[in-house]
N, C-alpha and C positions, 0 to 999 in steps of 0.2 A: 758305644758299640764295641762287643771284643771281637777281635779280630785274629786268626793266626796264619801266618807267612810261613809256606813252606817248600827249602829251594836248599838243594845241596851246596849250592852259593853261599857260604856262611858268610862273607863278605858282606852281597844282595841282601842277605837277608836280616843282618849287624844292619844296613844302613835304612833299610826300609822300616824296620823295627824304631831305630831313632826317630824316623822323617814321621810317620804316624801318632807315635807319641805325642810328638808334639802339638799335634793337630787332637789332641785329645782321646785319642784310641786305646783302647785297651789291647795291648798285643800279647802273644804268646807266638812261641819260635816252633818249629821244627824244622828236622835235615834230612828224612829219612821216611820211606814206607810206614813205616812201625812204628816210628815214635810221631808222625802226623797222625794215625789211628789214636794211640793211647792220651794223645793232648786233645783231639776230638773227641773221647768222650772224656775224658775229665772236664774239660774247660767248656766244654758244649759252644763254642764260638756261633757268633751271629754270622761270619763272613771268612771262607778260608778263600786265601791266596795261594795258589798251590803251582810249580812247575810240573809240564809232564817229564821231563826228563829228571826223574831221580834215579839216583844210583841202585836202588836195591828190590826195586820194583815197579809194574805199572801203575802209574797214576794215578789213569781214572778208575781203577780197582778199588782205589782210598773213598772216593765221592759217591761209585756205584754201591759199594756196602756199608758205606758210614750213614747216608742218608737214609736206610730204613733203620740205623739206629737212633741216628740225631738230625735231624733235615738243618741246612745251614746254607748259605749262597754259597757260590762256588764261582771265583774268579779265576782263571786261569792264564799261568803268563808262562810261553815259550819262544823258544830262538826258530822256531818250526819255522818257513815261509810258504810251505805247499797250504792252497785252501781245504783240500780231504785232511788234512791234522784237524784244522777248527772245525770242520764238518763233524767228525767222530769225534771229539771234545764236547760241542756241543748234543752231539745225539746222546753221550751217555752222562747227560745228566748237572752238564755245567750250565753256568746261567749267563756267564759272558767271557770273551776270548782276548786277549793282549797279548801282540807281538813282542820281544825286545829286539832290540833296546826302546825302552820308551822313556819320555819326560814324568819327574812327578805330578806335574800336575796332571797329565792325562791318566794315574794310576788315582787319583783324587777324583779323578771326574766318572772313573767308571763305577769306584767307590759305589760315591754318591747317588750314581744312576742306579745302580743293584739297589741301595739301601729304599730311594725313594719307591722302590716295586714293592721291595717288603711291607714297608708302610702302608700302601696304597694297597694289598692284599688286607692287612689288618684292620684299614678303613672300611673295609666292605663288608664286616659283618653281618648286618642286619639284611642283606639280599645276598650272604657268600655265595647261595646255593639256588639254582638256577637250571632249571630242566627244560630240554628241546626234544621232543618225543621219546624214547627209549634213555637218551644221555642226560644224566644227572650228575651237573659240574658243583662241587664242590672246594672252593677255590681259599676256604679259609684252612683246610684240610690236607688242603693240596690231594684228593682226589676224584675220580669222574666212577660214575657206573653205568653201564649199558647193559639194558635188559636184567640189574638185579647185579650183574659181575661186577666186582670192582676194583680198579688199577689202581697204581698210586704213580701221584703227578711229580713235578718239579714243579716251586717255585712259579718258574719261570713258564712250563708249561700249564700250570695251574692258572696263571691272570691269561694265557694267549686262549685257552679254552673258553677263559669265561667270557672275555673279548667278543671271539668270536660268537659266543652263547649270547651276548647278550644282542647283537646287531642281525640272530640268525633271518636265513633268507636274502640278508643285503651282502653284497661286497664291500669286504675290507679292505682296501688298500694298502700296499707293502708299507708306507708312509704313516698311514692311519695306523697301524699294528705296530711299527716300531717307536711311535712316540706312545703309544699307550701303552706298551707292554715293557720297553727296554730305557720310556724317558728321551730319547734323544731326538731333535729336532732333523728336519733335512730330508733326504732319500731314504727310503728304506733300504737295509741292509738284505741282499736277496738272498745268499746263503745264510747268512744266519737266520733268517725265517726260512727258509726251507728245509732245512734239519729238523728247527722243533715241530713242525707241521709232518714231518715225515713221521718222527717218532710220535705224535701224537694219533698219526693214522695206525700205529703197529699197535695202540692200545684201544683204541675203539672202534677200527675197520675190522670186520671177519673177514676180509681180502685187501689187506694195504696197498695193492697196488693196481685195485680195483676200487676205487675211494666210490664210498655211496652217500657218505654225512659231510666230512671236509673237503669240499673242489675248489679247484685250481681254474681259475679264471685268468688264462693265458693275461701277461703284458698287463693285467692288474692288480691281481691279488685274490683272494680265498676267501670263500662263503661258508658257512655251517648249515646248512639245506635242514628245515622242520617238513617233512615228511609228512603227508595225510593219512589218518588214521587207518583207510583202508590199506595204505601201501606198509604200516609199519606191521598192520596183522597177518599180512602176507610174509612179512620175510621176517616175522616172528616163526611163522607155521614152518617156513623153509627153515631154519636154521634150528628148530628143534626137531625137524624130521632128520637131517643132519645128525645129531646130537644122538639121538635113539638109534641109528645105523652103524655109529661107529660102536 
């Protein structure tokens, strides 16, 4: 797996570089805005480690516009301790969040959690793609269309869409969605599922904060609702009367 670490910490980022290696990683460095761009597309990395706190610019600037050139996981490790840092971390576009200071082997374990998603996306070929009335998820592509449009996913959003696509009409459980989508056993992690669920309503809701495909099922977790053909033709007709007014 190549991997690049990027952290004005030339130190952090000297000693992660070693610890990696030798666990057989392919590394490459960066310290800066600019030069995490140009080693991103040279080296097109399977996995960037990136702090938000660089010196010469915003962070997630690097991840929001690298991935429609090169899509790649995106780990992210800060000294932040407020949960709106990992909230807006995760909504734009990262796949998982690390505090410091942390132990290596929890940067190994998240790793590995990211890597086995990837996998488990590329395992799913042969049924990537997975339509629930108007929504057509596309998860080896990483992305969805509704009614014809089409966004482009994350990763990360891409397996929680098809998740949910493929169980539509049942409830997901916060538990259920974080061992399938992120790997990890236990409790679901509730703000980290509620950012990607957020940001996933702002690309396939016409009113995100009138959700009509992904709900919220208080104290359990979140359905993808398949709609009846008569209700999808209605608010086809609405949303293109819509469309012709403006």
């Amino acid at each position: 797996m190549k991997v690049l670490v990027v952290d004005s910490d030339r130190d952090l980022v000297e000693m992660l570089t070693s610890w990696l290696k030798t666990r057989g990683y392919e590394v490459h460095r960066g310290y800066t805005v600019e030069h995490a761009k140009t080693i991103w597309l040279e080296q097109r990395p399977d996995l960037v480690i990136l702090d938000t706190a660089l010196e010469d610019g915003n962070a997630s600037s690097i991840y929001q516009d690298m991935k429609t050139k090169h899509d790649a996981l995106v780990l992210v490790i800060t000294e932040g301790k407020n949960v709106h840092d990992e909230i807006r971390c995760l909504e734009s576009g990262a796949d998982d969040y690390l505090r410091k200071p942390f132990f290596p082997g929890q940067l190994l374990a998240r790793i590995r959690a990211v890597s086995r998603r990837a996998r488990s996306t590329l395992d799913q070929r042969p049924s990537s793609i997975i339509t629930v009335g108007p929504i057509c998820v596309d998860s080896l592509h990483n992305e969805v269309s509704v009614y014809g449009r089409a966004s482009r996913l994350t990763p990360t959003e891409a397996k929680l869409l098809h998740f949910l696509a493929i169980n539509a009409n049942d409830v997901c459980t916060s538990e259920q969605i974080v061992t399938n989508v992120w790997g990890y056993d236990g409790d679901g992690d509730a703000s980290l599922i509620k950012a990607h669920i957020r940001h996933l309503r702002q690309k396939i809701e016409t009113d995100p904060g009138k959700p009509h495909y992904i709900l919220t099922v208080p104290g359990v977790g979140y359905k993808l609702v398949r709609h009846s053909a008569e209700e999808q033709e209605a608010r086809e007709a609405i949303r293109s009367l819509r469309v012709v007014s403006l």
